[in-house]
Structures are given as C-alpha cells and as structure tokens.
C-alpha positions in Angstrom: -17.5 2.0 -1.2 -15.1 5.1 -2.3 -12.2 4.4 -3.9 -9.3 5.4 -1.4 -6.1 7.8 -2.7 -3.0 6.3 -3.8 -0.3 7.1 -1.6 2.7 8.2 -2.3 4.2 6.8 0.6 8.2 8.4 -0.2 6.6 11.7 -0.1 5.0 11.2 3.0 7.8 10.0 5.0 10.1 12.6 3.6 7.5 15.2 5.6 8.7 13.1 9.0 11.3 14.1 11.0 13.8 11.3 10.9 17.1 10.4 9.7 15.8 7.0 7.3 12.8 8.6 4.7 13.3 5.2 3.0 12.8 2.4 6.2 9.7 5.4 7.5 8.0 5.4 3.8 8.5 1.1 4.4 6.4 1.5 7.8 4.0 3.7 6.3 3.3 1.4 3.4 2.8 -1.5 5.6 0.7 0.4 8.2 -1.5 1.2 5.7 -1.6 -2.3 4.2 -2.4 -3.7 7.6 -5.9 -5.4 8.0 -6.2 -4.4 11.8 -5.1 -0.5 10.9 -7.9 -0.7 8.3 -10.3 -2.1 10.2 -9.2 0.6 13.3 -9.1 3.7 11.2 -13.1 2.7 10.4 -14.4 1.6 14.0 -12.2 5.5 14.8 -14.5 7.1 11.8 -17.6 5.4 12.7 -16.8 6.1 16.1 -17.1 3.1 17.6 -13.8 3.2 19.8 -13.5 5.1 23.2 -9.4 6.5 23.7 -8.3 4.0 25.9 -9.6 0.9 23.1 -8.4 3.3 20.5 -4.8 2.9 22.2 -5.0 -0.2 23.1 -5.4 -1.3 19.7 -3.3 1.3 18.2 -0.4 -0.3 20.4 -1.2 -3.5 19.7 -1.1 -3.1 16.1 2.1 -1.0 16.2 3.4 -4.0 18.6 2.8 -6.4 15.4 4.0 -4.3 12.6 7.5 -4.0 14.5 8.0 -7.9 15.4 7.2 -7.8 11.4 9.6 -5.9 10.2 12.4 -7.6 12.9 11.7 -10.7 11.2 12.2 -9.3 8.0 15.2 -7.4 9.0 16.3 -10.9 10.4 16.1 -12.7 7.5 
C-alpha cells in the first residue's frame, strides 16, 4: 500500500473561508483520522459508491464527527 502525505492540516484550513483556521484545521484532522472517511474515500476511488450512497454516507459520517466534537466541546 502507498504511503499517504502528511498533512499539514493548519495550512489547509487557513485556505477555507472561515473566521476559526484553528477549530477548521481540528475538523480536518479528525476527518481524516476517521475510519468511515477512510474507508469512503476508497469505496469513492474504487468506485464502488453511486451519489446518493456517496451522500448518504458522507452525511452520516459528518453527522458523527460533529456529535464528536460537541462532546468534546462539552467536556
């Protein structure tokens, strides 16, 4: 398997329009650390998803990473 990129998830979110580069780069980081978003990005590439699964799991997944990151917020 190839070795994947590091990230450099600050610089990435600093490209996004939004007024909090520091809680986006936190989202991207754990998007990209998600199981599920792993596993979607390679059924996308292998194309084994049709649009309507593709967003169905995209908005689960998104669904997740924000109860996630309430919890955390939470605590």
């Amino acid at each position: 398997m190839q070795e994947q990129p590091e990230i450099d998830f600050a610089a990435a979110a600093a490209s996004l329009p939004t007024d909090d580069p520091e809680r986006a780069a936190d989202g991207l980081k754990a998007l990209m650390q998600n199981p599920a978003f792993r596993r979607l990005v390679q059924q996308v590439q292998s194309g084994e998803l049709g649009d309507d699964e593709l967003r169905d799991e995209a908005t689960a997944i998104a669904h997740d990473l924000a109860a996630r990151q309430e919890l955390r917020r939470d605590e």
